[in-house]
N, C-alpha and C positions, 0 to 999 in steps of 0.2 A: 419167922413169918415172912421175912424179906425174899427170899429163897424161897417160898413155895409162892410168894404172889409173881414173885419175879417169872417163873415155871408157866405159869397159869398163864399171867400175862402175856409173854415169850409162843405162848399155843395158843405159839407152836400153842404162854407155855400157853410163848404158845398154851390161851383156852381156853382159847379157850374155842336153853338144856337140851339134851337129846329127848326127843320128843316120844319115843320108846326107848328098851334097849335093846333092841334087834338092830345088829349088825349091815353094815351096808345096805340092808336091805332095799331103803326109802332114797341110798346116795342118789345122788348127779353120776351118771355113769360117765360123760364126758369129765367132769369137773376131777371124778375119783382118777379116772386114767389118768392125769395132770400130776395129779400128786404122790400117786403110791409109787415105787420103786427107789424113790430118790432118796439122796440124804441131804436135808435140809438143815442149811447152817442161818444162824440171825445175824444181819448185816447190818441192820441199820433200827431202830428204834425211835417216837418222839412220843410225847404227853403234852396234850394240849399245844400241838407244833412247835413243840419245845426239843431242841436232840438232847435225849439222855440216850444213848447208847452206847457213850465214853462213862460217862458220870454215875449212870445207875448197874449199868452191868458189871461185874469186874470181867475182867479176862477168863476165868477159867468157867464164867458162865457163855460167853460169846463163843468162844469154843465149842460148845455142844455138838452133836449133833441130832435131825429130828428124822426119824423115817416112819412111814405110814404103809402098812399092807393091808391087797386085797381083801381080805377076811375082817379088817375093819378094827385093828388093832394098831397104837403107836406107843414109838418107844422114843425116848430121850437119851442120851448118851454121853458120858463122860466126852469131851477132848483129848487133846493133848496132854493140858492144864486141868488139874483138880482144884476144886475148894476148899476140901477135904481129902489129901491122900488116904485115909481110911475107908472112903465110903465104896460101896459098889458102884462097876461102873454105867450100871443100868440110875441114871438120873431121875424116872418116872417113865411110866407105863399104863396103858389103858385104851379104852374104844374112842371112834370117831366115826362120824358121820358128816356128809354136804348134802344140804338139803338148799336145793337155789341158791340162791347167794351167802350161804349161812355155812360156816365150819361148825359142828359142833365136838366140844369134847369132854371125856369123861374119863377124868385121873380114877385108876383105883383105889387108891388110898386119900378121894377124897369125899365127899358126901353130894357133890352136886355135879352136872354139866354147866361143862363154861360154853358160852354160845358168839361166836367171833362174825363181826360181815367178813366179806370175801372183796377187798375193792381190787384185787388182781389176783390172777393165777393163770399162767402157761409155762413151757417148759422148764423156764430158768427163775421163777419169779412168784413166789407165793407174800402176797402182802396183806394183811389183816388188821382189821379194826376191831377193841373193843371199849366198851365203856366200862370203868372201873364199877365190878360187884360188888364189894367186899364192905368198903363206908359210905357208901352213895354222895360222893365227893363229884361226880358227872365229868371228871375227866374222862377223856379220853384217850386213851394210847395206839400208836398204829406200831406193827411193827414187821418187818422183810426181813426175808427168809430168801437165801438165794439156794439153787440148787448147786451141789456138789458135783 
């Protein structure tokens, strides 16, 4: 469970409803240009202005990396570092959309969209708010994503 809130979280996971599932459609077309092409690595993490992003991530999660294409699909990616030398190196995969200030994303292997603010994004620099989904705990976590 740790591992996929972390994912969710991290969206990247990172990700976090999509308000349809039609693709790009409804994006921020400036906001999509920002983000698609890149590979997006997580640099910095906090909860409740707290840094966990020594403490909660291990290494072979901060490693990742996250890219987003025009067609309105993201993928998650091994590093370097695995957590699982067995696992594929495809991390997670699935749709996204920005709709105003709002990232939305939708793991395929999960049952919901996670819905992120957007409190930065330009070339080098994707930072993201959410409020924890999962126990209605009202934390919050922001977490940066710098571009590759």
């Amino acid at each position: 469970m740790k591992k996929k809130f972390t994912v969710l979280v991290a969206l990247l996971a990172f990700g976090f409803g999509l308000s349809s599932c039609e693709k790009e459609k409804d994006s921020d077309p400036d906001k999509s240009a920002l983000i698609v092409g890149k590979n997006w690595k997580m640099t910095a993490a906090t909860t409740d202005n707290q840094d966990v992003y020594m403490s909660f991530y291990e290494e072979c999660e901060r490693d990742n990396i996250m890219t987003f294409t025009s067609n309105g699909d993201y993928k998650i990616v091994e590093g370097a570092t695995k957590c699982d030398p067995s696992a594929p190196n495809t991390y997670e995969e699935g749709s996204w959309s920005i709709t105003g200030d709002k990232l939305t994303t939708l793991d395929d292997a999960f049952p919901f969209p996670v819905e992120f603010d957007i409190l930065q994004l330009d070339n080098k620099t994707l930072k993201v708010s959410l409020e924890e989904p999962f126990f209605n705990s009202g934390q919050t976590t922001i977490v940066t994503y710098t571009a590759q």
